[in-house]
C-alpha positions in Angstrom: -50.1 12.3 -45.5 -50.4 14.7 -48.7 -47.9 13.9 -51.5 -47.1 17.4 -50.8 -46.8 17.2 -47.1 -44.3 14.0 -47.9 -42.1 16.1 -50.4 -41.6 18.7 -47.7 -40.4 16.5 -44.9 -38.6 14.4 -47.0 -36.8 17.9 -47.7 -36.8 18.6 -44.5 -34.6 15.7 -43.4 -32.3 16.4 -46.5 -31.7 19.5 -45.5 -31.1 19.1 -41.7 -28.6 16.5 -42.8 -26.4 17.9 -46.1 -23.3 15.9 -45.0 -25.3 12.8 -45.2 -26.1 13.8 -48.7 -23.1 14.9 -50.3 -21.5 12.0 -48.7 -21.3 10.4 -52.4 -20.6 13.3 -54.3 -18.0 14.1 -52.3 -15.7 11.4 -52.6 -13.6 11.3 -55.2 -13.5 9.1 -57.8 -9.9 6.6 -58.0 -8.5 4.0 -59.9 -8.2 0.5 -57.8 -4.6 0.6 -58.9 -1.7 3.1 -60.4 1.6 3.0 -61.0 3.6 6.1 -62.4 7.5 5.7 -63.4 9.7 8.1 -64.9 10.3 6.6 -68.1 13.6 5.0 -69.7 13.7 6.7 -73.0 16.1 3.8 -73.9 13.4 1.3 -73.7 10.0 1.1 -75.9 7.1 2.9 -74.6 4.2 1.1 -73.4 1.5 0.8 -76.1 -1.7 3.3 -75.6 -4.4 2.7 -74.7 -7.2 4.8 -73.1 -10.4 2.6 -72.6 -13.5 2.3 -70.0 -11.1 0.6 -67.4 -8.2 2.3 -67.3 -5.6 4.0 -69.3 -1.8 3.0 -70.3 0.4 5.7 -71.3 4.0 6.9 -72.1 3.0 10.9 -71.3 4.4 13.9 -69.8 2.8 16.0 -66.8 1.0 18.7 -69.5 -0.2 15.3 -72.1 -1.9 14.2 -68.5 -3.3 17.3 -67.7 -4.6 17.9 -70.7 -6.4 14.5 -71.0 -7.9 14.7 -67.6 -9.2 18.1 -68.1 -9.5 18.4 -72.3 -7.5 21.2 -72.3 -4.7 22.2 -75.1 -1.5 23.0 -74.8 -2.5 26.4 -75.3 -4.6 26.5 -73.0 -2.0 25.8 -70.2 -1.0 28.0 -68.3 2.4 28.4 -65.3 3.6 24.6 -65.9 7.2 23.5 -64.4 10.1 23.4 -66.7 10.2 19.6 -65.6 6.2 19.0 -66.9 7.5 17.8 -70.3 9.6 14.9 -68.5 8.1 11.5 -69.5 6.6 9.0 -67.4 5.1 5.6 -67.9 1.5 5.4 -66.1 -0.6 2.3 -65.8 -4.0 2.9 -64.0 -7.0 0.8 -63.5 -10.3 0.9 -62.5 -12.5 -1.5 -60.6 -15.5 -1.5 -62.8 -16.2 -0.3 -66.3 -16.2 3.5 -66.4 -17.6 6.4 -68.7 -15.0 9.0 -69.9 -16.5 11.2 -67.8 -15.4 8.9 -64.8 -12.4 8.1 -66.1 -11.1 11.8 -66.1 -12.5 12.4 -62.9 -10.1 9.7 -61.4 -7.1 11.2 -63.8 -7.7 14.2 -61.8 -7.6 12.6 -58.4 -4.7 10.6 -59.4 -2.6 14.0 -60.7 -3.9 15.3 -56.8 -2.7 12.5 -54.8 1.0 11.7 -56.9 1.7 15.1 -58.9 0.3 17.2 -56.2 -1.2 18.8 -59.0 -3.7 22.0 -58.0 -5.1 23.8 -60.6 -8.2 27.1 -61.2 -9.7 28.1 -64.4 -9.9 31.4 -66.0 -10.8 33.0 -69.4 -8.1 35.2 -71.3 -8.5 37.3 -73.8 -6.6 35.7 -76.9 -5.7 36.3 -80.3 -7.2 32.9 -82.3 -8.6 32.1 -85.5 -12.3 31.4 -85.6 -14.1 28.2 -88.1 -17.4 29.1 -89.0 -19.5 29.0 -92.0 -19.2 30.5 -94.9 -22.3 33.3 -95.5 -23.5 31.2 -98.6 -23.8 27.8 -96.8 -21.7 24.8 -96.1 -20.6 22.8 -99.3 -19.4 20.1 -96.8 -21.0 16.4 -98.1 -24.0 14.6 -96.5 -22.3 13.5 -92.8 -21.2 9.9 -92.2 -23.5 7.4 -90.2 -20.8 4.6 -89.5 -18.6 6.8 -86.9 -19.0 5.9 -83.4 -20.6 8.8 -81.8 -17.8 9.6 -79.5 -15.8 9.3 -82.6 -13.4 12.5 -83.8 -12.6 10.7 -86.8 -9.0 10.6 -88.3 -8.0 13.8 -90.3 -4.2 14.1 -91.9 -2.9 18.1 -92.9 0.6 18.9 -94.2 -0.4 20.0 -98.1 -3.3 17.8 -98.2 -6.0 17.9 -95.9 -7.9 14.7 -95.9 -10.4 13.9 -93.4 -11.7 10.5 -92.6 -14.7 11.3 -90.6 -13.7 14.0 -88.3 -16.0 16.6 -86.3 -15.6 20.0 -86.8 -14.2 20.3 -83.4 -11.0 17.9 -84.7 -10.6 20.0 -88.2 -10.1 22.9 -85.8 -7.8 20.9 -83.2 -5.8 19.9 -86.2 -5.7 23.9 -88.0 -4.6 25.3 -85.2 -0.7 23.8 -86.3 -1.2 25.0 -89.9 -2.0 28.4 -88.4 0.1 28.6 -85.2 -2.7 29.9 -82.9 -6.1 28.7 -81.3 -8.6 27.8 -83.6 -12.4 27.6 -82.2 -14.6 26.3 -83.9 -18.0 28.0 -84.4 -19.3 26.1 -87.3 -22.4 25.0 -85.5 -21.9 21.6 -87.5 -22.0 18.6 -86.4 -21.6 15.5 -87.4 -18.3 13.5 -89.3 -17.5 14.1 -92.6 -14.9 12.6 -95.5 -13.1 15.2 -97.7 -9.9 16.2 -99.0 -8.5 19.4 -100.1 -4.6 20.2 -101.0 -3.2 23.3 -99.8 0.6 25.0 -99.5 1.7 24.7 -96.1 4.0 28.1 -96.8 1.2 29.9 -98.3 -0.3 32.0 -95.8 -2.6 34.4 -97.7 -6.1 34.8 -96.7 -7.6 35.6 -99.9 -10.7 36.9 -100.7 -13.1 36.5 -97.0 -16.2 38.1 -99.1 -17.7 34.8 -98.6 -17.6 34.8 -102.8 -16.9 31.5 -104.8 -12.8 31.0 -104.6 -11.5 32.4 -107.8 -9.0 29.8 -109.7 -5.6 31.5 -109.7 -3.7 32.9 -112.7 -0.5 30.7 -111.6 -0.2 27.0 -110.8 0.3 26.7 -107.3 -2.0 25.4 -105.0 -4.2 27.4 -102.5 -3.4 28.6 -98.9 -5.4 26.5 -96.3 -7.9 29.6 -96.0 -8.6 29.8 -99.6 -8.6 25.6 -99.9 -11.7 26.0 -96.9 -13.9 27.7 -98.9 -14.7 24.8 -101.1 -16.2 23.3 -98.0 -17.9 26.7 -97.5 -16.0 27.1 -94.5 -14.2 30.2 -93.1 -10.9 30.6 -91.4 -10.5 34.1 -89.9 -8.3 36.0 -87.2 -9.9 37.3 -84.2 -9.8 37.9 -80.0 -11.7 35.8 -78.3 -12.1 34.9 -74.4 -10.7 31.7 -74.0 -10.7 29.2 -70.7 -7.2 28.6 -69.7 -6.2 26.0 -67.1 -3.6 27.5 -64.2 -1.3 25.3 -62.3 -1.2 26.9 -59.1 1.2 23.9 -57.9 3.3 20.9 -58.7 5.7 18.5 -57.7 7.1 15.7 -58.9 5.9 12.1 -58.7 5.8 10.6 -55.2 6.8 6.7 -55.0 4.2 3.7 -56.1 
């Protein structure tokens, strides 16, 4: 028989039997073990940990959610009132798992105990977009010691000081300085070490020209848009489609 000839009955048998097939794919992915317990806020939360065999977790409904789809907060959309209760969740898996895996059996796991059903949709939303300045990152040479799943640690409040973080965490973190989405459109990757101070209550957007910062006349420090340019970055208000996550239903925790 022709190689070709084989390729086509093998098809052929493939597709005269698609439940055969999708037998694997169709399961869902589960931990060996779970237990979820509304927690005593009286009594220390369990330390956290979210690794290749499980997770352990004092969390609320939404943190879940948002871990098993990487989602924000603003990104949620029709929550209960009762999704911000906390709960302490234990889950384990029966082999080693990727992240991928591991959210995929978060998911099943929100299904099965939360009753949790959810759809995705893109909004229209007013955000704030990263990107680069026109004359060119100023950001340093990118770190090569950062695990590559890595978003490296970054603290803001006046003084934005990066330990490694991705562009993608810089614009997690902004969107608290700024109160809205920030997306990040930088096109950078990599992790990177930098700090810049900043005044929290300073909200001017100075000059966007994409000119060098000019010092200013009085001794205060800079707004977090201005402090971005020295990394030739950009900070700047816009609408934007954005996914959002719906919760079509759900209920509180059934019994271990």
């Amino acid at each position: 028989m022709s190689m070709r000839s084989l390729i086509l009955s093998i098809a052929g048998i493939l597709w005269a039997n698609p439940a055969h097939t999708q037998t694997a794919a169709s399961e869902p992915l589960t931990f060996d073990v779970a237990s979820i317990k509304l927690a005593d806020m009286a009594r220390p939360a369990p330390t956290y940990r979210v690794g290749p065999d499980g997770f352990t977790m004092r969390a609320s409904l939404n943190d879940l959610i948002k871990l098993a789809y990487e989602v924000e907060s603003y990104q949620l959309v029709h929550g209960p009132d009762w999704a911000q209760a906390y709960y302490d969740v234990q889950a384990k898996a029966s082999a080693v798992s990727t992240k991928l895996q591991i959210r995929a059996m978060m998911q099943t796991l929100l299904a099965e105990r939360f009753h949790l059903k959810v759809h995705r949709e893109t909004r229209t939303m007013s955000c704030y977009v990263l990107s680069v300045d026109k004359n060119g990152s100023k950001l340093p040479p990118p770190k090569t010691d950062m695990p590559p799943d890595s978003v490296g640690p970054i603290q803001m409040g006046g003084e934005l000081w990066s330990r490694g973080a991705t562009m993608e965490n810089l614009a997690r973190n902004l969107r608290f300085e700024v109160g809205a989405p920030v997306l990040d459109k930088t096109g950078i990757e990599g992790h990177y070490e930098y700090k810049l101070r900043y005044d929290p209550a300073n909200h001017e957007p100075g000059d966007q020209s994409g000119g060098t910062p000019q010092a200013s006349a009085t001794p205060i420090a800079p707004s977090i848009f201005v402090a971005l340019r020295e990394l030739g970055l950009r900070l700047e208000p816009s609408k934007m489609p954005i996914e959002v996550l719906i919760i079509d239903n759900a209920e509180r925790p059934s019994a271990n």
